[in-house]
C-alpha positions as CSV (number, residue, x, y, z in Angstrom):
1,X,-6.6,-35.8,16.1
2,X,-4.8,-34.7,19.3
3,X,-1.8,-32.3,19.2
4,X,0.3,-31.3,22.3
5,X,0.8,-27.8,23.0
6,X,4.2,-26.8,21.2
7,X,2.6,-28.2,18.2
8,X,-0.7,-26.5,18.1
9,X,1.0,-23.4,18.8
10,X,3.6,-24.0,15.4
11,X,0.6,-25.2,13.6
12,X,-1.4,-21.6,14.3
13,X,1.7,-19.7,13.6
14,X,2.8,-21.5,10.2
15,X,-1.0,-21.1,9.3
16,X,-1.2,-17.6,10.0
17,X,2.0,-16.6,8.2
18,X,1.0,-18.4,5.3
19,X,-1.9,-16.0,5.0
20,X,0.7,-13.4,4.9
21,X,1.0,-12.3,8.7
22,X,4.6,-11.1,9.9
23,X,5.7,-13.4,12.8
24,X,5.2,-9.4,14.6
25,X,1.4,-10.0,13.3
26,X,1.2,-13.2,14.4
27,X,2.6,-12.4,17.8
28,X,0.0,-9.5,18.6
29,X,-2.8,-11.2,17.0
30,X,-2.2,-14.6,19.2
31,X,-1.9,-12.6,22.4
32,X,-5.2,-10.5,21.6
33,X,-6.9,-14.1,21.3
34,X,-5.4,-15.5,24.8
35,X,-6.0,-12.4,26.6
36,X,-8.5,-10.4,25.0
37,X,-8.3,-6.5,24.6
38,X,-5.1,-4.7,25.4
39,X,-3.5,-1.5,25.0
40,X,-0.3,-1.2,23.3
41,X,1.3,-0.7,26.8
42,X,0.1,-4.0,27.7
43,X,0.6,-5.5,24.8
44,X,4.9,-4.4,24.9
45,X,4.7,-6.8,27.9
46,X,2.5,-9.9,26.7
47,X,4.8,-9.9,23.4
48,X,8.2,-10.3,22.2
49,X,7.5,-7.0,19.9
50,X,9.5,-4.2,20.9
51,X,7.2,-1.6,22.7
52,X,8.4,1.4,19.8
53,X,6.8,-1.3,17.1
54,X,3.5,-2.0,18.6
55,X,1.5,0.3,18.0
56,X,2.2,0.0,13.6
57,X,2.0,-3.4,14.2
58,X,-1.8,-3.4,15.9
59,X,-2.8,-1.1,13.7
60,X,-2.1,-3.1,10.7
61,X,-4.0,-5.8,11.9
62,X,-7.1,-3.4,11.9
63,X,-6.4,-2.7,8.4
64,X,-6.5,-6.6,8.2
65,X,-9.8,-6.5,9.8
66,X,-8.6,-9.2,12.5
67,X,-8.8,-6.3,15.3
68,X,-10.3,-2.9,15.7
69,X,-9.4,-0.3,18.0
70,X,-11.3,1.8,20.8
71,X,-10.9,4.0,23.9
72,X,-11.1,3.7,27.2
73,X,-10.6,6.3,29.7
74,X,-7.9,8.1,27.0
75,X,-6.4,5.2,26.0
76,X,-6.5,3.0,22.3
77,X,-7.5,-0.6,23.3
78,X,-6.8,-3.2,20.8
79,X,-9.6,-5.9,20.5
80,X,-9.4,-9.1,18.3
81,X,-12.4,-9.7,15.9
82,X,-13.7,-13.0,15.0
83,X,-11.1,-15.7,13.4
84,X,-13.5,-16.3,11.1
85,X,-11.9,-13.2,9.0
86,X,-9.1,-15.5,8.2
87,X,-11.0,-17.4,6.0
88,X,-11.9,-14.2,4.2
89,X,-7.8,-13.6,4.0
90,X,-7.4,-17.6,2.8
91,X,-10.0,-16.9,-0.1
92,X,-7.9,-14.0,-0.9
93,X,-4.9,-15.7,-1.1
94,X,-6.3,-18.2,-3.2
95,X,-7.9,-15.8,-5.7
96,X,-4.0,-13.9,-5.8
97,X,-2.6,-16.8,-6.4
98,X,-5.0,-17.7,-9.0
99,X,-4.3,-14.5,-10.5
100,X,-0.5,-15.1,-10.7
101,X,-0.7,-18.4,-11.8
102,X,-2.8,-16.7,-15.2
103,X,-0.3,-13.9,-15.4
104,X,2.7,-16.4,-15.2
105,X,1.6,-18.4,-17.7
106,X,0.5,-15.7,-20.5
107,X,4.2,-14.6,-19.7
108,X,6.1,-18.1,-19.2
109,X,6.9,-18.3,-23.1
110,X,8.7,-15.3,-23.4
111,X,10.6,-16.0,-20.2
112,X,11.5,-19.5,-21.6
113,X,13.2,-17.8,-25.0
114,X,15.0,-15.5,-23.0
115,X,16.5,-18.3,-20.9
116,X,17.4,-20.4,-23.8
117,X,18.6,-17.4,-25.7
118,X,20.7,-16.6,-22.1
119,X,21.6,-20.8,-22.1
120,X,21.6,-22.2,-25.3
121,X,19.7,-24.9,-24.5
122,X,16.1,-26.3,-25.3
123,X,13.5,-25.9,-22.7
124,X,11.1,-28.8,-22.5
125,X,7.5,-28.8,-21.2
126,X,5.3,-32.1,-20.6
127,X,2.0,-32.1,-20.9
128,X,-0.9,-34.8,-19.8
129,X,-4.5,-35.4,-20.1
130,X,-7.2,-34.2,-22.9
131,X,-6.5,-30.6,-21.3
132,X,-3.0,-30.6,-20.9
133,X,-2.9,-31.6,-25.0
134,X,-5.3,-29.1,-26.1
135,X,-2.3,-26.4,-24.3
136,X,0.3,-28.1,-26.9
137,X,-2.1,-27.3,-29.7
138,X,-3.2,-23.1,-28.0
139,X,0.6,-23.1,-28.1
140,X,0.5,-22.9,-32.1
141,X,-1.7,-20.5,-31.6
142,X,0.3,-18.0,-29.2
143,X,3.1,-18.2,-31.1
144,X,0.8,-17.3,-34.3
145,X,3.9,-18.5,-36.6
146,X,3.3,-21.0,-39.8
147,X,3.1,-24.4,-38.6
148,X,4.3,-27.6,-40.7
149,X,3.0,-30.8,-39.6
150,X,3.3,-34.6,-39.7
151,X,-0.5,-35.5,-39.0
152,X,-2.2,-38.6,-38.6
153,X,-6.5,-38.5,-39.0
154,X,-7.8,-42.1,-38.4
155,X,-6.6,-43.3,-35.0
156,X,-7.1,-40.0,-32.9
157,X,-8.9,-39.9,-29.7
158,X,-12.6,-39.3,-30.5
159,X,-13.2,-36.3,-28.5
160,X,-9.5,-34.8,-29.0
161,X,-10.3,-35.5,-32.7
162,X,-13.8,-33.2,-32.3
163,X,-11.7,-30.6,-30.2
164,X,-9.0,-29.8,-33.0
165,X,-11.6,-29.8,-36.1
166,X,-14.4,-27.7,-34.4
167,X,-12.6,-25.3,-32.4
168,X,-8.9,-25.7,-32.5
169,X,-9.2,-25.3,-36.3
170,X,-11.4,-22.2,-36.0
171,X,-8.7,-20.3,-33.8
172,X,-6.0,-21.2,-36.3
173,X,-7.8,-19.8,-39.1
174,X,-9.5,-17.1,-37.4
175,X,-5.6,-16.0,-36.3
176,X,-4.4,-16.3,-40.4
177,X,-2.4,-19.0,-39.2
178,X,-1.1,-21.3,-42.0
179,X,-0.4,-25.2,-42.2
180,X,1.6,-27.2,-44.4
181,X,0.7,-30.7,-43.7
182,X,1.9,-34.5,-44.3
183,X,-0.4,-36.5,-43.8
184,X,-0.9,-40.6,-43.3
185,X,-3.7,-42.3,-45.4
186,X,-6.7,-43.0,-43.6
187,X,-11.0,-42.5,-43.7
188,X,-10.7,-39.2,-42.3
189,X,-7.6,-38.1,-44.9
190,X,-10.0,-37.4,-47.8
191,X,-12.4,-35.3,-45.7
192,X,-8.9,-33.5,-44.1
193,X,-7.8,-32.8,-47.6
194,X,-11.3,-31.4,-49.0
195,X,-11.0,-28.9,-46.4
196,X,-7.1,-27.2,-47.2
197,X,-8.5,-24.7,-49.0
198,X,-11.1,-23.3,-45.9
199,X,-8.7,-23.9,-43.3
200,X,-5.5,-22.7,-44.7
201,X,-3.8,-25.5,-45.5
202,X,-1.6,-26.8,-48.2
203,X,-1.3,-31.0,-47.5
204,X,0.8,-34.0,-49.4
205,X,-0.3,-37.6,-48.8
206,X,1.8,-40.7,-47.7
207,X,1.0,-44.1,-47.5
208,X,0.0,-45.1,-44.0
209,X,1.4,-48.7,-44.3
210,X,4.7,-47.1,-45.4
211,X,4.6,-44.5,-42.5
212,X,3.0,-45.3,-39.8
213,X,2.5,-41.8,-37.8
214,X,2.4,-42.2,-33.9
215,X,2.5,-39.7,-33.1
216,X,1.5,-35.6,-34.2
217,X,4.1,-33.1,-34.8
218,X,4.0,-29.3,-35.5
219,X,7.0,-27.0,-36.3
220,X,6.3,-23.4,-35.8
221,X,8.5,-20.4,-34.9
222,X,11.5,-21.9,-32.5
223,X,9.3,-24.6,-31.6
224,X,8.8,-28.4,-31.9
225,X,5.7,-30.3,-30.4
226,X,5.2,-33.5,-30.4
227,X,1.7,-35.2,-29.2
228,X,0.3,-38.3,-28.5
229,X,-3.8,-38.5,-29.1
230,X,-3.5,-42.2,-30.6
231,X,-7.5,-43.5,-29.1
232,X,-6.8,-45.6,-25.8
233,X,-3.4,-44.6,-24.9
234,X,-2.2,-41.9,-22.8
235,X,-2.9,-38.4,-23.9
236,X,0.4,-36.4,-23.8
237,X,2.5,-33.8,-25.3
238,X,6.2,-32.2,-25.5
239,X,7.2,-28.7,-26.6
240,X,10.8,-28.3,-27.4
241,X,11.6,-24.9,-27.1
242,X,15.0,-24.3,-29.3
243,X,15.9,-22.6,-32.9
244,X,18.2,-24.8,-33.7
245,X,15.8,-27.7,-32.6
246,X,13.3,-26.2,-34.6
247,X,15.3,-25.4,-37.5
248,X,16.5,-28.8,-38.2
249,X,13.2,-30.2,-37.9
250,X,12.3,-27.7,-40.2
251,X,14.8,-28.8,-43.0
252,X,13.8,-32.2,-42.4
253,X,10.1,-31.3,-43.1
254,X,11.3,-29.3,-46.5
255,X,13.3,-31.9,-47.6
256,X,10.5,-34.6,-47.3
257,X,7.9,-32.2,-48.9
258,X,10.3,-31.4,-51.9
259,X,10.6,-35.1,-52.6
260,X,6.7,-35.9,-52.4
């Protein structure tokens, strides 16, 4: 792919200052690779930089490790290293931002209440895919509040299905985490229901043909999620973030129950 000049040269600038150089970086930095080693003297006149700022400026590109410094007859000569470091500094980047993402998302839920506390409004995240359910479900878990659900056993995704008995359950349980369950009739609802007592839950039946779950839902804490693992449709999941969302869903839930 051929670029003409102007373009390389925005194309090596945007690069660099995405890897966190000042456009004062970048200026030095580029002028070291055109013309090789240069004092700061020299470098005042083969930059835009002002002459007061060059010096700071080389010198935190040593610290960079994109030039080091020597003398010469008295004087500091700044010499650029191998571009190759940038790749060291893109790694970098990518491990920071790696870092942030974790931290933002351990993090995100309490920033969410406080904006709907702030706004009064339900925040709503969408999730896809066998991963992006299985964060619906970890949800529960964060929020380590009592969870009531409308659950359906028979027509859930095989390997989701495996997922949320094996080692979802385990979590819940191992985090005292209670369920109080409605459950459609199925071939897996009699195994389900054996096991309330182990896993901490308390479940009522319903007639499948009567009610015909789609889809799963959980109410915990200010919190409503709803998720689709029906087998051969598309794995997804909401989380309503509200208390009064949650609450209504909640009285809905006890009213049903009372009547079972």
């Amino acid at each position: 792919m051929n670029f003409d000049r102007y373009t390389y040269f925005y194309m090596i600038n945007e690069v660099l200052i995405n890897l966190g150089l000042s456009e004062e970086e970048v200026d030095v930095y580029t002028s070291l690779l055109n013309s090789g080693g240069q004092s700061a003297s020299q470098l005042s006149k083969t930059t835009k930089v002002k002459r007061t700022h060059i010096y700071n400026i080389a010198s935190s590109l040593v610290k960079r490790g994109l030039v080091s410094q020597n003398k010469t007859n008295g004087t500091t000569i700044f010499v650029p290293l191998s571009p190759d470091k940038l790749l060291s500094l893109a790694h970098d980047k990518k491990d920071e931002a790696e870092r942030i993402e974790s931290t933002l998302e351990a993090v995100l839920p309490n920033l969410k209440s406080k904006y709907n506390l702030a706004e009064n409004k339900p925040v709503i995240s969408f999730y896809e895919g066998k991963e992006g359910v299985k964060k619906v479900y970890l949800d529960t878990i964060s929020e380590a509040k009592p969870i009531l659900a409308l659950v359906e056993t028979t027509k859930v995704d095989l390997e989701m299905y495996k997922w949320v008995t094996t080692e979802y359950v385990k979590m819940r349980v191992k985090n005292d985490i209670p369920v109080k369950a409605i459950v459609a009739s199925g071939l897996k609802t009699k195994t389900y229901i054996g096991l309330d007592k182990t896993e901490l839950r308390e479940t009522k039946e319903v007639p499948s043909d009567k009610f015909p779950f789609e889809n799963e839902i959980n109410i915990y804490g200010n919190k409503v999620s709803i998720i689709n693992h029906k087998k051969g449709s598309k794995l997804l999941g909401i989380i309503i973030d509200n208390p009064i969302v949650a609450n209504t869903f909640r009285s809905w839930f006890h009213l049903t129950w009372s009547r079972l």
